[in-house]
C-alpha positions in Angstrom: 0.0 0.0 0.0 1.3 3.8 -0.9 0.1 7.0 -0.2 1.0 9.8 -2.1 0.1 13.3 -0.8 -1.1 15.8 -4.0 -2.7 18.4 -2.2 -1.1 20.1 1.6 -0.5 24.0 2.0 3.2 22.4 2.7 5.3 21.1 -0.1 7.1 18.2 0.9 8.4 17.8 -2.7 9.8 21.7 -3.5 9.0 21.3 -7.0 5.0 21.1 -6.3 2.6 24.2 -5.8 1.1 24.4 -1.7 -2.2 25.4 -1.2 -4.6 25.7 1.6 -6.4 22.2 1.0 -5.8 18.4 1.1 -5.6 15.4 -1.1 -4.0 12.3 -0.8 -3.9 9.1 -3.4 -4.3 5.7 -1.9 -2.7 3.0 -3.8 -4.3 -0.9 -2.7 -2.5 -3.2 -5.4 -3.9 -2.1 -8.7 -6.9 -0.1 -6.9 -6.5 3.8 -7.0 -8.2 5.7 -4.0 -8.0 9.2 -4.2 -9.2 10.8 -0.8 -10.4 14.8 -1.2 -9.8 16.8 -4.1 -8.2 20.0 -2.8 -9.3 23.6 -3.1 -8.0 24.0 -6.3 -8.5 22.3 -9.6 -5.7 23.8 -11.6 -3.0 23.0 -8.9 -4.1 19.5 -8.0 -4.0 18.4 -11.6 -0.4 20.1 -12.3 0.5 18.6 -8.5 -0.4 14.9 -9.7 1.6 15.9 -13.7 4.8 16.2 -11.4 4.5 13.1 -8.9 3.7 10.9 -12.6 0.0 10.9 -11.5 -2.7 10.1 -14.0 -6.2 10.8 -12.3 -8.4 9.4 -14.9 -7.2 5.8 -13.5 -8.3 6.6 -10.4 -11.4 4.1 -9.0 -12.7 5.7 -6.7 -13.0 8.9 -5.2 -14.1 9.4 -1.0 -15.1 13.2 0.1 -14.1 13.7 4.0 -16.8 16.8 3.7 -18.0 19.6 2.0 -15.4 22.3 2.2 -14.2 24.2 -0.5 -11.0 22.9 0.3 -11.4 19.4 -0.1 -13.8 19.4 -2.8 -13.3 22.2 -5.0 -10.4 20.1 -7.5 -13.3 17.7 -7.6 -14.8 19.0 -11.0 -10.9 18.8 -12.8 -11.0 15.2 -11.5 -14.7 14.8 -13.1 -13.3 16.2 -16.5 -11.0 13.4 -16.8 -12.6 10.8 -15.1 -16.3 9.7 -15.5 -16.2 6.3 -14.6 -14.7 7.0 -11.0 -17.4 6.0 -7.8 -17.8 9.3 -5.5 -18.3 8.4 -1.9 -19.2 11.9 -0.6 -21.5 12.4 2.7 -25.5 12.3 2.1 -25.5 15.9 4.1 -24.0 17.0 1.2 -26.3 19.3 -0.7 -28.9 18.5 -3.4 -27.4 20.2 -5.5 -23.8 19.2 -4.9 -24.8 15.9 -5.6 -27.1 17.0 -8.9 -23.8 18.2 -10.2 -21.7 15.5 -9.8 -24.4 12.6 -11.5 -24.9 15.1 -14.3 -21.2 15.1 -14.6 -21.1 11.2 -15.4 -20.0 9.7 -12.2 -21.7 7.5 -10.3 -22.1 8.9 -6.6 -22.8 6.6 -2.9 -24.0 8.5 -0.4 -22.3 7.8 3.0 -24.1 7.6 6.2 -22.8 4.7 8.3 -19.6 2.8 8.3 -18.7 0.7 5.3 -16.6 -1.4 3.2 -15.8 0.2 0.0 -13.0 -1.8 -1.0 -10.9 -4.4 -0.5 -9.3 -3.5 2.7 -10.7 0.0 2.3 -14.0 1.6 4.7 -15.0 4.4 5.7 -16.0 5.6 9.3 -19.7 6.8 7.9 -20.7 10.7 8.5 -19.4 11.7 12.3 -20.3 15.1 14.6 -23.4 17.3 14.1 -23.6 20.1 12.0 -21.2 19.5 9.3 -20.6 16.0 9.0 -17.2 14.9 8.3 -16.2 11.0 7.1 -12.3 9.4 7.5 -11.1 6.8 5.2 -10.0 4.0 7.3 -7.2 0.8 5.5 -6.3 -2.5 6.9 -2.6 -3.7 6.4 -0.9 -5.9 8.0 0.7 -3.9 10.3 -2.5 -1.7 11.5 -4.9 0.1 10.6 -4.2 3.5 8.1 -6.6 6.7 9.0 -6.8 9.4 6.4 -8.9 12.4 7.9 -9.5 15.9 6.1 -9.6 17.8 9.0 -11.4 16.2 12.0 -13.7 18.7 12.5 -15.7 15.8 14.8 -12.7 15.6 16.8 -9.4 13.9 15.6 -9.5 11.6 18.8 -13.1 10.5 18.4 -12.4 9.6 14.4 -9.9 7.9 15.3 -11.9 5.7 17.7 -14.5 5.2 15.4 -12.1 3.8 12.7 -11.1 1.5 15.5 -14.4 0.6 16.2 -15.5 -0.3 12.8 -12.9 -2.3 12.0 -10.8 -3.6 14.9 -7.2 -4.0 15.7 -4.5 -1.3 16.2 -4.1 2.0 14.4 -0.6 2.2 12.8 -0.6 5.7 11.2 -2.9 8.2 11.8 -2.6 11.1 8.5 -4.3 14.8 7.7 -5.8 17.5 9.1 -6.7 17.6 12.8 -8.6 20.8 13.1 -6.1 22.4 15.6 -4.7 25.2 14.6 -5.1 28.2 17.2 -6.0 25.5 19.2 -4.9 26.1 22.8 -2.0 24.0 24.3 -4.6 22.3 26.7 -6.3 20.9 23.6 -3.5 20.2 21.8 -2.1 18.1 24.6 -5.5 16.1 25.4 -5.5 15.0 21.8 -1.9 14.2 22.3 -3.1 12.0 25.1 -6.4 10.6 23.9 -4.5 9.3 20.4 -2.0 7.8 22.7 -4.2 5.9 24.6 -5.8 4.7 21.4 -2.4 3.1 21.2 -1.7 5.0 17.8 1.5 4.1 16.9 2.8 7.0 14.4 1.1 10.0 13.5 1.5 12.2 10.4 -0.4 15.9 11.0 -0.7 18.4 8.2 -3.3 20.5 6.3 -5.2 22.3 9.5 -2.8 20.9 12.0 -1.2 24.2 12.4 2.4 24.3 13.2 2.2 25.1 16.9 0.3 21.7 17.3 2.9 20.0 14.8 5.8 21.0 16.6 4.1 19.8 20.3 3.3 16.3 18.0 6.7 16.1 17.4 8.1 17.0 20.4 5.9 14.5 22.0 6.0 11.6 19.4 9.8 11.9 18.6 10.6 9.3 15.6 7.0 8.5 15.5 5.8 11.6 14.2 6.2 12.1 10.2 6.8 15.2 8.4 4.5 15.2 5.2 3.0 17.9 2.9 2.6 17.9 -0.5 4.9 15.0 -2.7 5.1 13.1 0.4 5.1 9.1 -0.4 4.4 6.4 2.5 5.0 3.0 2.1 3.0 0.9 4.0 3.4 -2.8 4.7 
């Protein structure tokens, strides 16, 4: 399994654009997962050109939620892939959806957990309000979670991935909604992934670099540095 960061407002890889947004591409054997879109159309697509990225062989596509940010490369994705399944959450709007089935794709609607490929679920729609879904992958070695940016509460996603499918979290990877958090909160998420017994953790996107640098400081060499061009190899 790979995962390949297109989208971060980092670059990890100096010859790709940063922007305030998230994707990342999922890589199951010859399965293609590509989890959020970005803010920006333009930049995703010339991201992926540079990592040797061809989106239209992409399978699937999984929305975390309806930001701007995470969804607004979606339509260049569309234009060169129509035969791609959108997993995006049912709170998304009618018209949202209208869009994206007029565009050719065939869209799921997410509400509770499920499989959606081999190896591959997702936690279903979490918190009130805006609803917000993680990707969750089983490997041998734990469990993968890909948030967007944890709006429900990095900790309790996290837990939920646990709960639907069981067994240890290796890597935890995204946004964690804390930036301007205060070091209280930053700390008690420190805490509550630790006793979920995650075993390395990869923040970016909405981390914000004063939560970063306590992760780190915390997690030593089990905290990542990722952004944008960032590749993780997963056994």
């Amino acid at each position: 399994m790979t995962l390949l960061i297109i989208y971060d407002n980092q670059a990890y890889d100096h010859r790709l654009t940063p922007a305030w947004g998230f994707s990342c591409l999922v890589r199951l054997g010859h399965k293609g997962i590509l989890f959020d879109t970005g803010g920006e159309g333009a930049i995703l697509m010339q991201n992926a050109g540079l990592l040797g990225i061809d989106l239209a062989q992409v399978d699937t596509v999984v929305l975390s939620h309806m930001h701007g940010d995470h969804v607004g490369g979606l339509a260049s994705v569309v234009q060169h892939n129509r035969t791609a399944t959108i997993y995006l959450p049912a709170s998304a709007s009618e018209s949202f959806k209208r869009e994206v089935r007029l565009a050719g794709p065939a869209v799921e609607e997410v509400t509770s957990p499920r499989q959606i490929a081999e190896d591959a679920f997702t936690t279903g729609e979490l918190g009130s309000g805006l609803k917000e879904q993680a990707l969750i992958l089983r490997t041998l070695s734990g469990l993968v979670v890909i948030t967007g940016c944890s709006h429900p509460g990095v900790v309790s996603m996290v837990g939920k991935a646990k709960q639907t499918v069981g067994g240890s979290v290796r890597l935890v990877v995204g946004g964690f909604h804390l930036g301007g958090a205060s070091t209280g909160a930053i700390q008690a998420a420190i805490e509550g992934l630790s006793g979920l017994g995650v075993q390395m953790l990869a923040p970016c996107h909405c981390t914000g670099d004063k939560a970063r640098r306590l992760f780190q400081k915390h997690l030593g060499e089990s905290y990542m540095d990722v952004g944008a061009g960032k590749r993780i190899e997963i056994i």
